[in-house]
TIRO-132384 format. One line per 5 residues: number of its first residue (from 1); their letters; for each residue z, x, y of C-alpha. Coordinates in steps of 0.5 Angstrom, whole numbers. Each point is the difference from the previous one (the first is absolute). Layout:
REM TIRO-132384
NUM> A> Z X Y | ...;
***
This chain:
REM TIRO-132384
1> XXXXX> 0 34 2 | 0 -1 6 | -2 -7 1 | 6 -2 -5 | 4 5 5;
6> XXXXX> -3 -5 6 | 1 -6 -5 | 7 1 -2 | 1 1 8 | -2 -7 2;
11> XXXXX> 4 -3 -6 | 7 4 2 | -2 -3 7 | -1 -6 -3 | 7 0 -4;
16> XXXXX> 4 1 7 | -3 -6 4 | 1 -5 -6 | 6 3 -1 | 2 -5 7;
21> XXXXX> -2 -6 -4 | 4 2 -7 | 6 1 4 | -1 -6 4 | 3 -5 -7;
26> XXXXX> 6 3 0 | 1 -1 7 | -1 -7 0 | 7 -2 -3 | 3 4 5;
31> XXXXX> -2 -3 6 | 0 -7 -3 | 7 2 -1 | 2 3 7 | -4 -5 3;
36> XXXXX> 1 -6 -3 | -8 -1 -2 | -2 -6 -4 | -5 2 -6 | -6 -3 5;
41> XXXXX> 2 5 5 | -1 5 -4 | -6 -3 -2 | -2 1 7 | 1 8 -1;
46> XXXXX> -3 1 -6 | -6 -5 3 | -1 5 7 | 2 6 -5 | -7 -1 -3;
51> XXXXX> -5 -6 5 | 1 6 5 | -3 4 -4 | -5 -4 -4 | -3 -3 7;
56> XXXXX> -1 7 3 | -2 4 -6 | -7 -2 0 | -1 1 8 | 2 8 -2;
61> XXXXX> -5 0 -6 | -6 -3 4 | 2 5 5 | 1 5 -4 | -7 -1 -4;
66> XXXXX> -4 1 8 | 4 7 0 | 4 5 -2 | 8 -1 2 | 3 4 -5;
71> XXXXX> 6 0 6 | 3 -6 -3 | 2 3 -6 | 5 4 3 | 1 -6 5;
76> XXXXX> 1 -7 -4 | 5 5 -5 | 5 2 6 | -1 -7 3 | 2 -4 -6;
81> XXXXX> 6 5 -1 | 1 -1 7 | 1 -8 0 | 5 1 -7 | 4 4 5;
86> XXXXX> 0 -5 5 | 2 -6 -5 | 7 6 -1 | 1 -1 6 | -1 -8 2;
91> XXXXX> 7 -3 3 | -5 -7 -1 | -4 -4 -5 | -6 -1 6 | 1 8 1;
96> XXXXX> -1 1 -7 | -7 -4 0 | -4 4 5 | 3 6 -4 | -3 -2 -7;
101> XXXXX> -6 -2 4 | -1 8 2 | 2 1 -7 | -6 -4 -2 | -5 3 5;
106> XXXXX> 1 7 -3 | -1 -1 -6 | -6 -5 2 | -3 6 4 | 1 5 -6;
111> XXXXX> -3 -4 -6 | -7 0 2 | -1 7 3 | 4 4 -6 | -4 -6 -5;
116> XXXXX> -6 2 2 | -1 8 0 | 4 0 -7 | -6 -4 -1 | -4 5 3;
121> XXXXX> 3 6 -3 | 0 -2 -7 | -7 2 -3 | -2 -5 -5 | 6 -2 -3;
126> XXXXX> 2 -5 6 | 5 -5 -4 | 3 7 -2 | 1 3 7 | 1 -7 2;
131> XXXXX> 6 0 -6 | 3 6 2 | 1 -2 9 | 2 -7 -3 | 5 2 -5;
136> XXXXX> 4 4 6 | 0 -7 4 | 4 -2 -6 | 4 5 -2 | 2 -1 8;
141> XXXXX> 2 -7 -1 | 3 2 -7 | 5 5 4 | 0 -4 6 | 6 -4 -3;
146> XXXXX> 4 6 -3 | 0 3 6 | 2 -5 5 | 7 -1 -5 | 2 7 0;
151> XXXXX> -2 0 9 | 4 -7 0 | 6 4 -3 | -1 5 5 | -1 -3 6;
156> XXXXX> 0 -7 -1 | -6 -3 4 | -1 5 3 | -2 5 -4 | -7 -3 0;
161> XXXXX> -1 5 5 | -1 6 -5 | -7 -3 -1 | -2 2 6 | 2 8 -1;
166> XXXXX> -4 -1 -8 | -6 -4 4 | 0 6 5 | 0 5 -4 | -6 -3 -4;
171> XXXXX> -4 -2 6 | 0 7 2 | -2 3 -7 | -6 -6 0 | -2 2 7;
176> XXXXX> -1 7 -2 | -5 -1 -6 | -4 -5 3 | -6 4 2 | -1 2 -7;
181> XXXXX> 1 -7 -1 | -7 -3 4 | -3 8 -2 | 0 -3 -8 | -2 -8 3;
186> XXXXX> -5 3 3 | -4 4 -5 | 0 -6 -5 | -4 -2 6 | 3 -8 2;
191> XXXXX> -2 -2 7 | 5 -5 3 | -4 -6 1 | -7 2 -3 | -3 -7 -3;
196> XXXXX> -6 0 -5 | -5 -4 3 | 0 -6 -3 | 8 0 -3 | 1 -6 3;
201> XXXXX> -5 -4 -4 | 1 4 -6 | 8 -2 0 | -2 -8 0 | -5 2 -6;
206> XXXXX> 5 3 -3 | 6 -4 1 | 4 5 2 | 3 -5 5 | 3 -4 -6;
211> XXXXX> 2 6 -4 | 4 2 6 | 3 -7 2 | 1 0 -8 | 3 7 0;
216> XXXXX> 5 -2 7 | 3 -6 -3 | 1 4 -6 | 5 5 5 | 3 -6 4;
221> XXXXX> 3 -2 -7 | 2 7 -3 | 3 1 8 | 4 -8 -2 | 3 4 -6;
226> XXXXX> 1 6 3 | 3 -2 6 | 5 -5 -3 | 3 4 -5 | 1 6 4;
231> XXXXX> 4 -4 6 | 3 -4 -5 | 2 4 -6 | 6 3 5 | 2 -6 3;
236> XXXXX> 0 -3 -8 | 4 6 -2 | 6 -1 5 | 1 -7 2 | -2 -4 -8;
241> XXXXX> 1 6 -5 | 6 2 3 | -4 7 1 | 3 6 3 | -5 2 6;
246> XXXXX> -1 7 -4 | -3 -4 -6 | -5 -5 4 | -2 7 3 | 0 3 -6;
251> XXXXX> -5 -6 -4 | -4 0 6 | -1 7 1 | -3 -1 -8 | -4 -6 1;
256> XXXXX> -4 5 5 | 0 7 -2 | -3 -2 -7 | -5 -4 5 | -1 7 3;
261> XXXXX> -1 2 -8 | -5 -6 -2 | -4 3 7 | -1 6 -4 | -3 -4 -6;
266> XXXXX> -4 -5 4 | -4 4 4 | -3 5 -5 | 0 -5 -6 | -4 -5 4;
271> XXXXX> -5 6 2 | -2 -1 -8 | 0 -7 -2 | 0 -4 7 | 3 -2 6;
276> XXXXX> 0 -7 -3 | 3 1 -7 | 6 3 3 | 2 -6 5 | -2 -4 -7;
281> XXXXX> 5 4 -4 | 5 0 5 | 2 -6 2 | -1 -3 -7 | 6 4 -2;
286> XXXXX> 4 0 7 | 2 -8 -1 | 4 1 -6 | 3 7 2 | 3 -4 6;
291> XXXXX> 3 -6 -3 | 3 4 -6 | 3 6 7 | 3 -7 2 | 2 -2 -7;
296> XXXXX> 3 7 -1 | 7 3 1 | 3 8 -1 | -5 5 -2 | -6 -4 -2;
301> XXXXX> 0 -3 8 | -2 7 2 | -4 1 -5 | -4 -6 1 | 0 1 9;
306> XXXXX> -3 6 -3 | -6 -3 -4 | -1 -5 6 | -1 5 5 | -3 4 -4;
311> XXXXX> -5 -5 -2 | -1 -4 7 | -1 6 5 | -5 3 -5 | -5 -4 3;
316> XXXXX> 1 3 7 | -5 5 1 | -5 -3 -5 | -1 -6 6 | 0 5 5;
321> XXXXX> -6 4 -3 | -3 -7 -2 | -1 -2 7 | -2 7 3 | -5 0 -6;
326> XXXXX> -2 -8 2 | -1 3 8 | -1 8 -1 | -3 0 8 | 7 -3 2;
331> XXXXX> 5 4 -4 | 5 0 6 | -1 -9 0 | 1 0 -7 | 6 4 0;
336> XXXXX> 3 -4 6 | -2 -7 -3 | 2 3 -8 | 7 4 2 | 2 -5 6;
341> XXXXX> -3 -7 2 | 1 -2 -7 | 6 3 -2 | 3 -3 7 | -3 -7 0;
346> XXXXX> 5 0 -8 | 4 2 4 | 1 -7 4 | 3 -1 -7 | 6 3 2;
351> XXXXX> 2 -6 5 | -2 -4 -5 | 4 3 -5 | 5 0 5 | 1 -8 2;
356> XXXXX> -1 -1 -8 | 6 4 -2 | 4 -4 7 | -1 -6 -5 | -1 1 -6;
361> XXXXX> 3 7 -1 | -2 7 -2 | 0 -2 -8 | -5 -4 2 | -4 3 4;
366> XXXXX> -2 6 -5 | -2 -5 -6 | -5 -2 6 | -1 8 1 | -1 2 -8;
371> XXXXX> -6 -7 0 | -4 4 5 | -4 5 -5 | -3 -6 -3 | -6 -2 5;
376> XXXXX> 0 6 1 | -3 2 -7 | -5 -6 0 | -2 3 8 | -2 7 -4;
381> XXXXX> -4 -3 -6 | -4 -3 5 | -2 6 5 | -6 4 -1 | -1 2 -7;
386> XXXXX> -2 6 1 | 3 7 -3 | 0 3 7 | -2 -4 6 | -3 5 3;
391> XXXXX> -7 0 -3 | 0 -7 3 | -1 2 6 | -6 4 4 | 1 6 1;
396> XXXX> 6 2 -2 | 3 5 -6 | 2 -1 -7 | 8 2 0;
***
């Protein structure tokens, strides 16, 4: 009971600090309209937003993977809701850079740490321990939209500041609870940068490289959707359907709390019949789900939003586990390299989507988007035909 207790902890801080990248979209036509941004700039912020994250990411899960720093969760959660404030504030576009860049360096020192012991702590059924910290982060995004509208309303851009009070309270409640935290990580009996003998030879035999390059490909693709939709779908809402900023909040928020469900599921139905049928079955069904979202109209397009977000996000803590079980002594890099190298380097996606939708148009931009499950799908049917990835690799545990 009490790992579920630690567990759900963990995911509640997970929630807080990703709620700074939900609200992040629905900013986006606010500042492109205060400071008259072209889409590229905004690119630019999406790009920083998440690159600075990814690059620093796995630097903390190597670290993290020599010693126990479990300081970073408190921290890295203050210090993303610490940068979104800051974004409130900006009176300048290069102002609102190194904010969002700060943003990124908190969640960046969060992730790995707050990964790893979720990992620790979850006893054998590690997907499902992983399902339940990564649903928090979903739901986080999920709020995050919801929550900047009603601060919007209230205080304008500078309502962004109640982040930090939330965030504060949180990291005090983190910080209180993590001697029970390393106490439970320790009796599972990890020790950070402890390696089997001959795991390095055993990893080329194995083909754990391939798997892992193969698997991180794979994130790059689903980050590509993910992102795209996420900035876009607000700025599509308001400036080609005519939408009210509450409605593009609204679909928005939809699309990532049923990810936030689909997390749920994933994670303990990949427990049962595998990592690789579930990335299978996801990304065979979310292309047609996308293209009828963007086909749709009234009830039925937030329906679909839904399905789409149920069905993409559900994969999210399956790749994680699928890293940690391919390198179980680098638990901390595998979560570094899962949550935030593969996801940051899709985001480079977002400047890219960006100049795009400066010559095309944001219509066009996301029939691109909805396309991208496609090599994604042929990616997963050539991972490593194993039921669980862990009983290729020396050492480690069946999950």
């Amino acid at each position: 009971m009490q790992r579920l207790r630690l567990l759900f902890l963990l995911s509640f801080g997970h929630l807080v600090t990703d709620m700074m990248s939900g609200a992040l979209p629905v900013l986006l036509p606010v500042l492109k309209s205060e400071f008259s941004l072209s889409y590229t700039q905004l690119g630019i912020i999406i790009l920083v937003s998440n690159l600075i994250s990814s690059v620093i990411q796995p630097v903390f899960g190597i670290w993290s993977d020599r010693k126990a720093i479990l300081w970073l969760i408190p921290a890295g959660c203050l210090t993303a809701a610490l940068g979104m404030a800051l974004v409130g504030f900006a009176p300048t576009y290069p102002v609102i850079l190194p904010a969002i860049a700060l943003k990124g360096i908190g969640a960046a020192a969060y992730h790995p740490e707050g990964s790893k012991q979720a990992f620790l702590i979850s006893s054998e059924r590690k997907a499902t321990g992983l399902s339940i910290f990564s649903v928090g982060g979903n739901i986080g995004n999920g709020l995050g939209p919801v929550i900047a509208v009603l601060l919007l309303g209230l205080s304008g851009r500078r309502g962004m500041a109640w982040f930090l009070i939330i965030a504060a309270l949180t990291a005090f409640l983190l910080n209180r609870f993590l001697p029970a935290i390393q106490r439970l990580g320790d009796e599972d009996g990890y020790a950070g940068g402890e390696k089997d003998a001959g795991s390095s030879e055993n990893i080329i035999k194995k083909g754990v490289l391939y798997g892992l390059f193969l698997l991180i490909t794979i994130i790059i693709m689903r980050s590509l959707v993910h992102i795209g939709l996420t900035n876009f779908i607000p700025l599509y809402v308001e400036e080609y359907l005519h939408g009210s900023k509450e409605y593009g909040a609204l679909l928005l928020t939809v699309f990532l709390l049923s990810g936030a469900m689909g997390t749920i599921v994933g994670g303990p139905v990949s427990d049962r019949i595998g990592r690789k049928k579930v990335l299978i079955l996801s990304f065979l069904l979310v292309t047609p789900l996308l293209w009828l979202f963007l086909f749709s109209s009234g009830l039925w397009t937030l329906l679909l939003a839904g399905l789409s977000g149920f069905v993409l996000i559900s994969t999210f803590s399956v790749t994680v586990v699928y890293a940690q079980e391919l390198i179980p002594h680098n638990v901390g890099l595998a979560s570094g390299l899962t949550l935030g190298f593969a996801y940051g380097i899709g985001a480079l996606g977002g400047l890219a989507f960006g100049a795009a939708a400066d010559l095309w148009g944001v219509p066009a931009v996301l029939k691109a988007i909805c396309l991208l499950p496609a090599p994604a799908l042929l990616l997963s049917l050539a991972l490593p035909d194993k039921k669980k990835v862990g009983n290729s690799v020396k050492g480690s545990s069946a999950t």
